[in-house]
PDB file of the backbone (N, CA, C, O) and the ligand in Angstrom, with CONECT records:
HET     ZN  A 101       1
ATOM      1  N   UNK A   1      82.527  77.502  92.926  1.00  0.00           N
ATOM      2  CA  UNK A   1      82.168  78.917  93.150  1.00  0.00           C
ATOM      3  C   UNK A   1      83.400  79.823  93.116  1.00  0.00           C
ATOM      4  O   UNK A   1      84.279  79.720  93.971  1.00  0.00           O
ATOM      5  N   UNK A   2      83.468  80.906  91.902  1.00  0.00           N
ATOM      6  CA  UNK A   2      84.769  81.808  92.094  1.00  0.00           C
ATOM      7  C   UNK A   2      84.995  82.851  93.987  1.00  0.00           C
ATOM      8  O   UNK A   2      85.820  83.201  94.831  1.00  0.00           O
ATOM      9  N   UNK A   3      83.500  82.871  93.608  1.00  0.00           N
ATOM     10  CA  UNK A   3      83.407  84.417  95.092  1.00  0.00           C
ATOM     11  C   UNK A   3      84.741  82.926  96.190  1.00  0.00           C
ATOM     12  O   UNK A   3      85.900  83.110  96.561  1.00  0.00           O
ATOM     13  N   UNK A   4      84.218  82.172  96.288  1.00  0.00           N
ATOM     14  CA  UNK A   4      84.342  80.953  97.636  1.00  0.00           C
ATOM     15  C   UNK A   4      86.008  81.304  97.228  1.00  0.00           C
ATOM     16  O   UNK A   4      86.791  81.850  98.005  1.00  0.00           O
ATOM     17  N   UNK A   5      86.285  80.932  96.070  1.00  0.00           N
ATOM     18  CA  UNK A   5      88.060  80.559  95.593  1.00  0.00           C
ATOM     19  C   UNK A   5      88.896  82.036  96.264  1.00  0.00           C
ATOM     20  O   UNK A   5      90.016  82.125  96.766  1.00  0.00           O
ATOM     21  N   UNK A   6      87.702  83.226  95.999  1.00  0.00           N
ATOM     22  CA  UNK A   6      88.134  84.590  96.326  1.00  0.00           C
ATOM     23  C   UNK A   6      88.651  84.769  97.832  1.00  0.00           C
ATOM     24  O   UNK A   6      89.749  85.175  98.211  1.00  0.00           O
ATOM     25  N   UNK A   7      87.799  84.447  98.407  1.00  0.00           N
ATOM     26  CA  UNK A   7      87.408  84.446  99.861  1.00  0.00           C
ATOM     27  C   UNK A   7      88.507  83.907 100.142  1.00  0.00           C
ATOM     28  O   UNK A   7      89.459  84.623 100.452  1.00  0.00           O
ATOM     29  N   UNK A   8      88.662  82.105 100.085  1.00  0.00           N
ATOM     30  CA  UNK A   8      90.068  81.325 100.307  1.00  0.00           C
ATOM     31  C   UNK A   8      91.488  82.578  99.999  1.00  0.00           C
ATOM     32  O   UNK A   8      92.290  82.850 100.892  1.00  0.00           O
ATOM     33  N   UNK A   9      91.542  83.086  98.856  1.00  0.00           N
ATOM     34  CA  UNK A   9      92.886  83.169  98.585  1.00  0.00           C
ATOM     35  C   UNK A   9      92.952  84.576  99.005  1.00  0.00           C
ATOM     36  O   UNK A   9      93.886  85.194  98.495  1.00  0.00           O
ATOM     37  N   UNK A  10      92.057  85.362  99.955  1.00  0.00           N
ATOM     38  CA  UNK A  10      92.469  86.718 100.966  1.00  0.00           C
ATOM     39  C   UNK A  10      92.843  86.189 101.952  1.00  0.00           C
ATOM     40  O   UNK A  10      93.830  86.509 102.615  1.00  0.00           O
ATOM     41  N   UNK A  11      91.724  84.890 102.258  1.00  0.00           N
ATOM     42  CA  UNK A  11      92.311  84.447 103.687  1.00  0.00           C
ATOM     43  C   UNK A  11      93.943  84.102 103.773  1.00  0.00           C
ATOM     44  O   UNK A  11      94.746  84.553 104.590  1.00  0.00           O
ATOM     45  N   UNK A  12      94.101  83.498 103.070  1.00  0.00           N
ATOM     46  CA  UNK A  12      95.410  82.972 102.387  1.00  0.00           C
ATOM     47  C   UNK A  12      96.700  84.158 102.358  1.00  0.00           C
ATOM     48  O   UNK A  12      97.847  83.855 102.684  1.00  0.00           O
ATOM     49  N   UNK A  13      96.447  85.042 102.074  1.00  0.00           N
ATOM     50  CA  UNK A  13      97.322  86.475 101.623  1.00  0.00           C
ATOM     51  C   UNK A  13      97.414  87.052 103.194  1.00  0.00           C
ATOM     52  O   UNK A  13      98.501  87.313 103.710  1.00  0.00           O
ATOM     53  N   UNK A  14      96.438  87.177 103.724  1.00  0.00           N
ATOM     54  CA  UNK A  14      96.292  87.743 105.668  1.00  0.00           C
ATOM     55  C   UNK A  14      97.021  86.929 106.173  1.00  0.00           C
ATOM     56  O   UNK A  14      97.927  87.641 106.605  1.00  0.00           O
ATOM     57  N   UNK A  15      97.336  85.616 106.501  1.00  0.00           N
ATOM     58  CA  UNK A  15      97.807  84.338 106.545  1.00  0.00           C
ATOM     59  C   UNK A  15      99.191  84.358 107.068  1.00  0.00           C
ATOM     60  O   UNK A  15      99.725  84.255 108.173  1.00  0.00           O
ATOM     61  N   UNK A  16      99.765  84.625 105.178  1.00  0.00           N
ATOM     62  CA  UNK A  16     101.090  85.081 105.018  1.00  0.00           C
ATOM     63  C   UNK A  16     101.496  86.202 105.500  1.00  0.00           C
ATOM     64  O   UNK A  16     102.598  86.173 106.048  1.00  0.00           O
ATOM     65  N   UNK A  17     100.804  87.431 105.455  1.00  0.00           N
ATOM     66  CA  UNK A  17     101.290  88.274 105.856  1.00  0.00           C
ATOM     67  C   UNK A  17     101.505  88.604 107.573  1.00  0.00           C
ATOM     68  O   UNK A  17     102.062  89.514 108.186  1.00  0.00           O
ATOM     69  N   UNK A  18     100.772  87.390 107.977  1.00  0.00           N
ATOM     70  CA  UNK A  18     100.947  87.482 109.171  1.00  0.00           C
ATOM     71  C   UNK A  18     101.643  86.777 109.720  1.00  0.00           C
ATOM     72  O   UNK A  18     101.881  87.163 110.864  1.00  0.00           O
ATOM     73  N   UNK A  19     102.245  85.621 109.362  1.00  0.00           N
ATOM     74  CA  UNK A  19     103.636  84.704 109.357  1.00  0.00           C
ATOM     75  C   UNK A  19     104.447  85.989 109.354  1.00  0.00           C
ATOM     76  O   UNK A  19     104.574  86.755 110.309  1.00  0.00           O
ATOM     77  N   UNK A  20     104.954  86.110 108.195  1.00  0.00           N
ATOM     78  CA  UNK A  20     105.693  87.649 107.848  1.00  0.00           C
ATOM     79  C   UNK A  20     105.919  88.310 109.029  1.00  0.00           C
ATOM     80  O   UNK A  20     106.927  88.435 109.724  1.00  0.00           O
ATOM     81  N   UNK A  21     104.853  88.687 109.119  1.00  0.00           N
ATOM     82  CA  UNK A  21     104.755  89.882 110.851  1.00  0.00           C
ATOM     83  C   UNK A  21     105.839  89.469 111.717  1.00  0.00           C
ATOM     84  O   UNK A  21     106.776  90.196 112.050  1.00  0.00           O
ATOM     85  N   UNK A  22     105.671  88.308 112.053  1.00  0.00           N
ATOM     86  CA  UNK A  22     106.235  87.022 112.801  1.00  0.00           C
ATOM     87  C   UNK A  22     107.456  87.480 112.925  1.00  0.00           C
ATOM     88  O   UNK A  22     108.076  87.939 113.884  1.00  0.00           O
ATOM     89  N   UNK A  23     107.700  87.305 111.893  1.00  0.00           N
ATOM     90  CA  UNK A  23     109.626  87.473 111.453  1.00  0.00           C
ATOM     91  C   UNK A  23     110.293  88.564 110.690  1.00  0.00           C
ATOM     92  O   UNK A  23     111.475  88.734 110.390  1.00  0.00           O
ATOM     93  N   UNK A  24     108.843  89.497 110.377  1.00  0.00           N
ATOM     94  CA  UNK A  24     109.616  91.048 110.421  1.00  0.00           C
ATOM     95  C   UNK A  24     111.040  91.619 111.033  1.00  0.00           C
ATOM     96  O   UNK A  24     112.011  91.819 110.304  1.00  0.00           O
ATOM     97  N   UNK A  25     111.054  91.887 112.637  1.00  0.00           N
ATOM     98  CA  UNK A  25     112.127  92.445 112.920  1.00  0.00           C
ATOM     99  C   UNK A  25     113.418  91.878 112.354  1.00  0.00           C
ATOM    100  O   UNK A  25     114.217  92.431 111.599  1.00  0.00           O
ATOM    101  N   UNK A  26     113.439  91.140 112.671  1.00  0.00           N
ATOM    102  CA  UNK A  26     114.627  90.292 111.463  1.00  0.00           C
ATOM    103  C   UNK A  26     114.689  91.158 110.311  1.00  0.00           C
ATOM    104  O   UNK A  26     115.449  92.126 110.276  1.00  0.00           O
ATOM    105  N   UNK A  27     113.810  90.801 109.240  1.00  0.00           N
ATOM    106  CA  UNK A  27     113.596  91.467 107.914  1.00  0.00           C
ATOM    107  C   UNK A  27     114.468  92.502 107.820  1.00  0.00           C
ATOM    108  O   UNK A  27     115.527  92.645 107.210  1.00  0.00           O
ATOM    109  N   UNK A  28     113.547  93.503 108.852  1.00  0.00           N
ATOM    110  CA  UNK A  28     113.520  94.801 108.225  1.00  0.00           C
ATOM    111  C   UNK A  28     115.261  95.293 109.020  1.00  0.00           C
ATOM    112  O   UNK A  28     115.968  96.221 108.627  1.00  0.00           O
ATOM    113  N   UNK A  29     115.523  94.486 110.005  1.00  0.00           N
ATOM    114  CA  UNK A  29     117.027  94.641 110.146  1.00  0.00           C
ATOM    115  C   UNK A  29     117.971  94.732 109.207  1.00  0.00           C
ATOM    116  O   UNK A  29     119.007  95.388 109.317  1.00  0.00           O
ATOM    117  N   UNK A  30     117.592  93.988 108.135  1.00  0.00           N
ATOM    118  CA  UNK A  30     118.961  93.213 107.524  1.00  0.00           C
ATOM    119  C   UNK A  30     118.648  94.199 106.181  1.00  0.00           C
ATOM    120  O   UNK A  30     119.536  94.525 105.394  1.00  0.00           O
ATOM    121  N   UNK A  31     117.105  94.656 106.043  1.00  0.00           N
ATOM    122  CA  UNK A  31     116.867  95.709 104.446  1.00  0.00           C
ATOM    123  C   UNK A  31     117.481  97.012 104.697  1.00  0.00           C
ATOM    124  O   UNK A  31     117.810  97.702 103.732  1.00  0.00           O
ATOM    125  N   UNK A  32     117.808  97.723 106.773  1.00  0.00           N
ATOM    126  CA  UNK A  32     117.897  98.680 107.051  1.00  0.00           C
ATOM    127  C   UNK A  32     119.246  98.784 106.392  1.00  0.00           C
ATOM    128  O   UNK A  32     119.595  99.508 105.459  1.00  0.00           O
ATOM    129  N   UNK A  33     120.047  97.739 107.213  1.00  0.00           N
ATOM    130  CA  UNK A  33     121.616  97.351 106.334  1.00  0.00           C
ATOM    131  C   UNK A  33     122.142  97.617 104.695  1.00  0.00           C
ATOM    132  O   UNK A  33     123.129  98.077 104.121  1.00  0.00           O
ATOM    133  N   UNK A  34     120.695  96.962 104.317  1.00  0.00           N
ATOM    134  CA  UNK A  34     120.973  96.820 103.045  1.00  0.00           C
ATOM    135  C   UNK A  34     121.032  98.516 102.266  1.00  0.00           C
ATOM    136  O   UNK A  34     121.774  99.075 101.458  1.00  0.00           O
ATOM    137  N   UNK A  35     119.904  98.854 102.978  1.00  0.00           N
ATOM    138  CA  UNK A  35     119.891 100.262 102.351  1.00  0.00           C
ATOM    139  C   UNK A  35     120.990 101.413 102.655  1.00  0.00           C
ATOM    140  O   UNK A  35     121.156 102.279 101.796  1.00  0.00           O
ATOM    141  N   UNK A  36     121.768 101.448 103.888  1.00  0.00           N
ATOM    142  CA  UNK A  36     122.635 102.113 104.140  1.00  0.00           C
ATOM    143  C   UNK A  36     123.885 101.961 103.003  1.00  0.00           C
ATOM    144  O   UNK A  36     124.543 102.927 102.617  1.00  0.00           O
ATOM    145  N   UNK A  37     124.053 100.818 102.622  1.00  0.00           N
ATOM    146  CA  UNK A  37     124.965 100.678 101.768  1.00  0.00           C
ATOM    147  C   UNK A  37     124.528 101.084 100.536  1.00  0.00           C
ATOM    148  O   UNK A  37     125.148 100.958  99.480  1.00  0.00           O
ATOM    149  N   UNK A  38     123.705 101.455 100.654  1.00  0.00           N
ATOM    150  CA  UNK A  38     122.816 101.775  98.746  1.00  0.00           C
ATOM    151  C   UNK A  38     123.159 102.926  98.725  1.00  0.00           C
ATOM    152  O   UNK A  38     123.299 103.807  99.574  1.00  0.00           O
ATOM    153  N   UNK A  39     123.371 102.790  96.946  1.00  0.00           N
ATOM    154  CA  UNK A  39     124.198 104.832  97.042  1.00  0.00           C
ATOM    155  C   UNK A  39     122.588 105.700  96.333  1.00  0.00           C
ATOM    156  O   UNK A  39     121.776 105.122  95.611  1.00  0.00           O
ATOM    157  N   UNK A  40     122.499 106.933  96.720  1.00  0.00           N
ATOM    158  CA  UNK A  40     121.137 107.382  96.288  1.00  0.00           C
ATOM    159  C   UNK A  40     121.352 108.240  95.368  1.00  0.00           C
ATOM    160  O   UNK A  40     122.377 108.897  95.547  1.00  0.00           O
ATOM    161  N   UNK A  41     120.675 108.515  94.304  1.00  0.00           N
ATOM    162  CA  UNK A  41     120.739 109.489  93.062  1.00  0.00           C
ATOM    163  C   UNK A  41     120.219 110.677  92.987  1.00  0.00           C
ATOM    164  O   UNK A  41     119.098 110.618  93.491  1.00  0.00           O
ATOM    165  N   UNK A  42     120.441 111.673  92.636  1.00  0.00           N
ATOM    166  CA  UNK A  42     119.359 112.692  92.691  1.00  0.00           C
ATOM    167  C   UNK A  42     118.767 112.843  91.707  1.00  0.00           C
ATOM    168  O   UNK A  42     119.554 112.700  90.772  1.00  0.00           O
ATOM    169  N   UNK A  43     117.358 113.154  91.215  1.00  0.00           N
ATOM    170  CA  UNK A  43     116.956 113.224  89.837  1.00  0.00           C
ATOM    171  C   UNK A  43     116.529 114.464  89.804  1.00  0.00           C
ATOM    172  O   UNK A  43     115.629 114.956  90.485  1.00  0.00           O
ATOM    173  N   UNK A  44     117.395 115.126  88.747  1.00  0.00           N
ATOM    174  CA  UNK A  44     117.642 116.794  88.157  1.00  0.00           C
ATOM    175  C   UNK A  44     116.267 117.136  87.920  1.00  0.00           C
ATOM    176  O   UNK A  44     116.278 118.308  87.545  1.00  0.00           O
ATOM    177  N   UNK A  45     115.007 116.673  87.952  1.00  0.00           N
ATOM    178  CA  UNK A  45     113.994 117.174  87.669  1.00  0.00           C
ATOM    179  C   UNK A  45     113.233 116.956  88.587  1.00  0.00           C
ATOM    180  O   UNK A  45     112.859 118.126  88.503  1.00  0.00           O
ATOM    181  N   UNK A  46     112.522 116.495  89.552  1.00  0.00           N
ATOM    182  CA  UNK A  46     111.437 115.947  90.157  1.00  0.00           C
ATOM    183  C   UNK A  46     112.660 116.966  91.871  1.00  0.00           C
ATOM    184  O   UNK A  46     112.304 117.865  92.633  1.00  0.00           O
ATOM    185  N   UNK A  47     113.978 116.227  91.781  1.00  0.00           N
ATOM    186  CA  UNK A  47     114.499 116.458  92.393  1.00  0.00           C
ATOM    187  C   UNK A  47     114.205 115.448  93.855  1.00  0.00           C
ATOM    188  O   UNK A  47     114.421 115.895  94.981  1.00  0.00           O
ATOM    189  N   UNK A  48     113.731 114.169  93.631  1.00  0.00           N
ATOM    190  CA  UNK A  48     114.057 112.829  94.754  1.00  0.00           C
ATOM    191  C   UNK A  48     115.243 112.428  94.320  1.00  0.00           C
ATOM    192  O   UNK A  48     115.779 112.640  93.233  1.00  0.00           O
ATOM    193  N   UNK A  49     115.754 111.617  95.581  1.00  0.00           N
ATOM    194  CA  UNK A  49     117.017 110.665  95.276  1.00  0.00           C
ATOM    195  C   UNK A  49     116.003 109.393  95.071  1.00  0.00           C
ATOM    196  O   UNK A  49     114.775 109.311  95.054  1.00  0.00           O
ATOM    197  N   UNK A  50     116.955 108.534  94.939  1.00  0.00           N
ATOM    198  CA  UNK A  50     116.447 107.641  94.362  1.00  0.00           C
ATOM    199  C   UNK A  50     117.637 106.309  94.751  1.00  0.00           C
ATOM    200  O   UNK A  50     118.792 106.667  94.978  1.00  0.00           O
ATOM    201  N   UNK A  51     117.379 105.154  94.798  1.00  0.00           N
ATOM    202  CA  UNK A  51     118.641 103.998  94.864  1.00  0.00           C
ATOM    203  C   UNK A  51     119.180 104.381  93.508  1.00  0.00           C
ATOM    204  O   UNK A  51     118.584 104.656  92.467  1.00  0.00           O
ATOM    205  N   UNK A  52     120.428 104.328  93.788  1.00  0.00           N
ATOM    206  CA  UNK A  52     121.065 104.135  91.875  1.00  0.00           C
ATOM    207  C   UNK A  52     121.076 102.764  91.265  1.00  0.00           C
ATOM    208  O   UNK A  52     121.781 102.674  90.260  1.00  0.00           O
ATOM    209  N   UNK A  53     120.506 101.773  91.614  1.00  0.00           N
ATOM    210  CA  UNK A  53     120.255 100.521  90.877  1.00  0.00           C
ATOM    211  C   UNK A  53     118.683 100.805  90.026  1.00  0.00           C
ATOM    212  O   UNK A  53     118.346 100.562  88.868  1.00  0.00           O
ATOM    213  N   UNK A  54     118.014 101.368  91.077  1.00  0.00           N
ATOM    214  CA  UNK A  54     116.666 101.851  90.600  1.00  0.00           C
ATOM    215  C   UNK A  54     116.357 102.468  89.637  1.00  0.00           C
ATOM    216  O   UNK A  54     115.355 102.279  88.948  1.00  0.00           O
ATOM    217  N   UNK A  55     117.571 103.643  89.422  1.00  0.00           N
ATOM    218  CA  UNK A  55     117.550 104.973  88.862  1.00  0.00           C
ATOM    219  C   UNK A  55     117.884 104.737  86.904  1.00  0.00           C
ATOM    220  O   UNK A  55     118.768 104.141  86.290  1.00  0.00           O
ATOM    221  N   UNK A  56     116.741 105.499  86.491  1.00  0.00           N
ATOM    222  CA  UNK A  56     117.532 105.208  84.576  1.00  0.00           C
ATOM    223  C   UNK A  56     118.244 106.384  84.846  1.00  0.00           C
ATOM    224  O   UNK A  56     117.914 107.366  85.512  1.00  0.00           O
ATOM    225  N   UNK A  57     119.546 106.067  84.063  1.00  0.00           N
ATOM    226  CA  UNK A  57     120.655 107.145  83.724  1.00  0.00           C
ATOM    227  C   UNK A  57     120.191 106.772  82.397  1.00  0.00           C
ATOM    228  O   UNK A  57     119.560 105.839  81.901  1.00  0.00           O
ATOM    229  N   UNK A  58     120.871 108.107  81.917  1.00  0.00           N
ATOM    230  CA  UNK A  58     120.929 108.905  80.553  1.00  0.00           C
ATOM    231  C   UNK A  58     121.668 109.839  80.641  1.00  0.00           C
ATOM    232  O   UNK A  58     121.876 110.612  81.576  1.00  0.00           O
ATOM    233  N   UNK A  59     122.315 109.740  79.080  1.00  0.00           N
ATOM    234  CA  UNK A  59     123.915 110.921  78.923  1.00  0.00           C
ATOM    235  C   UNK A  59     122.760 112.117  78.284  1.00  0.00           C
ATOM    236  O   UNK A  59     121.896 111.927  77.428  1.00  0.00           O
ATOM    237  N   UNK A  60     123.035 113.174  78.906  1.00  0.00           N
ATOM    238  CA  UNK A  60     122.359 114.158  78.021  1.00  0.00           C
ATOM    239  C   UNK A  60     123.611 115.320  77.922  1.00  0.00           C
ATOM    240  O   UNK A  60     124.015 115.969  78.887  1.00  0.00           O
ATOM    241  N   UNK A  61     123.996 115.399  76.877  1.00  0.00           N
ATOM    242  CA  UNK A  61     125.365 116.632  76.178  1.00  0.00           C
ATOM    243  C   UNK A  61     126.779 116.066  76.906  1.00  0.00           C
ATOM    244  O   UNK A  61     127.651 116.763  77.424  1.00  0.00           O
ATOM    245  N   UNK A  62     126.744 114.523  76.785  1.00  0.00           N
ATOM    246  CA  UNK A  62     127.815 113.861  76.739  1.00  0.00           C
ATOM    247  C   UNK A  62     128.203 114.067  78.909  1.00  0.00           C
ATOM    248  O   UNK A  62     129.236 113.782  79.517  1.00  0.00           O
ATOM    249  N   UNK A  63     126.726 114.711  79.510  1.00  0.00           N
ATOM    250  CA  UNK A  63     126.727 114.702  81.175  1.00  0.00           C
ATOM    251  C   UNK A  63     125.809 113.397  81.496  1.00  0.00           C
ATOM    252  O   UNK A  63     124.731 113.252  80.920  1.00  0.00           O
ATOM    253  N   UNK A  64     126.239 112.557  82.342  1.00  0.00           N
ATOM    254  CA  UNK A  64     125.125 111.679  82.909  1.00  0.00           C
ATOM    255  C   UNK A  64     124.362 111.866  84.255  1.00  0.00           C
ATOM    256  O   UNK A  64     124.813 112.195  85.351  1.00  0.00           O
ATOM    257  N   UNK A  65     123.033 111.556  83.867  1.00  0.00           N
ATOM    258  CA  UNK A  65     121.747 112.140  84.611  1.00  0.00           C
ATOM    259  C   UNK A  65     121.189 111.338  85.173  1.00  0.00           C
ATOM    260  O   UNK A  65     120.888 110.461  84.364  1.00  0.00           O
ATOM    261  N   UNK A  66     120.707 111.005  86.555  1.00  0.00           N
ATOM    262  CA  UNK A  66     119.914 109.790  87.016  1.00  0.00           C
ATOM    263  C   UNK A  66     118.759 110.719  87.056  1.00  0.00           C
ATOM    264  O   UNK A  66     118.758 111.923  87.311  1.00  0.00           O
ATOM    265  N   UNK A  67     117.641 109.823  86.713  1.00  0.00           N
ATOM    266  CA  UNK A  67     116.261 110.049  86.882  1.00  0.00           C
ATOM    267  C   UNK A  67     115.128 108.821  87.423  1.00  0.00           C
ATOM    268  O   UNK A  67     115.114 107.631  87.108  1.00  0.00           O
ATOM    269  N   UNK A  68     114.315 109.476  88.230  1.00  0.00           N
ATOM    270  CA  UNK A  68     113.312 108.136  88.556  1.00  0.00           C
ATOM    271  C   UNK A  68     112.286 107.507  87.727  1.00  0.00           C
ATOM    272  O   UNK A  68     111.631 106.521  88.065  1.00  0.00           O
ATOM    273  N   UNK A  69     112.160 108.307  86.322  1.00  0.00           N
ATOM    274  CA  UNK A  69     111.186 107.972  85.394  1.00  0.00           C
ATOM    275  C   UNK A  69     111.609 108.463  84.257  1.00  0.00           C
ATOM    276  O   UNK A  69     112.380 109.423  84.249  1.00  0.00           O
ATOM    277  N   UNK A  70     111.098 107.786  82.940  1.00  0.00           N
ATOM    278  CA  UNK A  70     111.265 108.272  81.749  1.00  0.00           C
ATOM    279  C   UNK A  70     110.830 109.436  81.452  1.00  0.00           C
ATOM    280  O   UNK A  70     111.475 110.167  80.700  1.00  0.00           O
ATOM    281  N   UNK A  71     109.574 109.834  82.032  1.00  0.00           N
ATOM    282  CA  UNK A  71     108.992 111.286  82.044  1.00  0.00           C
ATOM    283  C   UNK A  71     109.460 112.295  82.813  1.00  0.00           C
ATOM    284  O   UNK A  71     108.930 113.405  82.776  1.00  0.00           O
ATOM    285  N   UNK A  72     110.585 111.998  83.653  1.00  0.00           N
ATOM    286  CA  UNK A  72     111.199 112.962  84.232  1.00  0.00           C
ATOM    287  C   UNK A  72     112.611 113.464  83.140  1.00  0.00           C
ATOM    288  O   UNK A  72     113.093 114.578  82.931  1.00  0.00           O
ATOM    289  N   UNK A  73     113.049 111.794  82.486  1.00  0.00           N
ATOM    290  CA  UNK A  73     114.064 112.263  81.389  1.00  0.00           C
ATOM    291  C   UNK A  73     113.520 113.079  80.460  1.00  0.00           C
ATOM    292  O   UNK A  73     114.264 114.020  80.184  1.00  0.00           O
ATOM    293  N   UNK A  74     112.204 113.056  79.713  1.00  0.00           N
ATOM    294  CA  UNK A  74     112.038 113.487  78.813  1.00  0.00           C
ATOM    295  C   UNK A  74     112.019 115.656  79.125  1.00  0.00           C
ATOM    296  O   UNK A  74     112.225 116.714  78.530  1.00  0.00           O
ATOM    297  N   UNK A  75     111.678 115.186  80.259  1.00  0.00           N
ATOM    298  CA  UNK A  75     111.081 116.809  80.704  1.00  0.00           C
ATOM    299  C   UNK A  75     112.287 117.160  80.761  1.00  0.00           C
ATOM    300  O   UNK A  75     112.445 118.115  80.000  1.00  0.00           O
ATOM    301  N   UNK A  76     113.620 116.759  81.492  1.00  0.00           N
ATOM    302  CA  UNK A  76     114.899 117.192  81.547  1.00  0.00           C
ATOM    303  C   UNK A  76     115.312 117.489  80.350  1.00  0.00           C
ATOM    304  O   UNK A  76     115.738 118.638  80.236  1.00  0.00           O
ATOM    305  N   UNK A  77     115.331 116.717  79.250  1.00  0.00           N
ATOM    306  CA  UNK A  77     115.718 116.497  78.130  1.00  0.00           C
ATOM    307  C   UNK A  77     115.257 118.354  77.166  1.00  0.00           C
ATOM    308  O   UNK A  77     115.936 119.066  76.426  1.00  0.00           O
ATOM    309  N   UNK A  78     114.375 118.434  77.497  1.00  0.00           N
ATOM    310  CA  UNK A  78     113.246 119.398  76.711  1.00  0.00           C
ATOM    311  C   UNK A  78     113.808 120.837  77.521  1.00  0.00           C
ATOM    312  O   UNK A  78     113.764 121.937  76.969  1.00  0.00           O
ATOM    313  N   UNK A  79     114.224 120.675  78.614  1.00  0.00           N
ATOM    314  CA  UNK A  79     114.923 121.894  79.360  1.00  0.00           C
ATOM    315  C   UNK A  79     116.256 122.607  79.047  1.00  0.00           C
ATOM    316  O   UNK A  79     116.520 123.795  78.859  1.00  0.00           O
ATOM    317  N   UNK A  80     117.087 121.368  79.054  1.00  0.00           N
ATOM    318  CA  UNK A  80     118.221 121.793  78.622  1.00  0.00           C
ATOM    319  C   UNK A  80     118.878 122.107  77.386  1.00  0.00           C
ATOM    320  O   UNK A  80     120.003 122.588  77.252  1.00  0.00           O
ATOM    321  N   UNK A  81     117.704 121.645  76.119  1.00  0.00           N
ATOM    322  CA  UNK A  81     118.006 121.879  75.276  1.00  0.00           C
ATOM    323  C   UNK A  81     118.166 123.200  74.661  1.00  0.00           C
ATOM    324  O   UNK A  81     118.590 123.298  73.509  1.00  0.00           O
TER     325      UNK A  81
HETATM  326 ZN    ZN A 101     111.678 112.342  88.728  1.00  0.00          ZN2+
END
């Protein structure tokens, strides 16, 4: 029965995520860390920062631009021209 296999593998996912729970504070200690050290970008169009590992750069008139999406480059792109 698929529904039965369904059923199993939510139970399964609640499960984990509740192990997880478990050992959250830990976790989210060591991501708080992690993120302080992360440098953030601003994106010239939308105007969020963003992680700069996250972020697509693009040279636009030989300036480089972080953006959070290609559709934010393109819209930048179409502005400054
Ligand atoms: Zn954006």
């Amino acid at each position: 029965m698929i529904i039965r296999l369904i059923i199993y593998l939510v139970l399964i996912y609640f499960a984990i995520k509740l192990i997880r729970g478990i050992f959250s504070p830990l976790q989210t200690k060591n991501k708080e860390a992690a993120d302080e050290t992360e440098e953030m970008v601003k994106d010239p169009e939308c105007g969020i920062y963003i992680p700069e590992k996250d972020a697509l750069v693009k040279k636009i008139k030989g300036e480089r631009y972080s953006f959070c999406s290609d559709e934010c480059y393109k819209k930048y792109k179409e502005k400054v021209r």
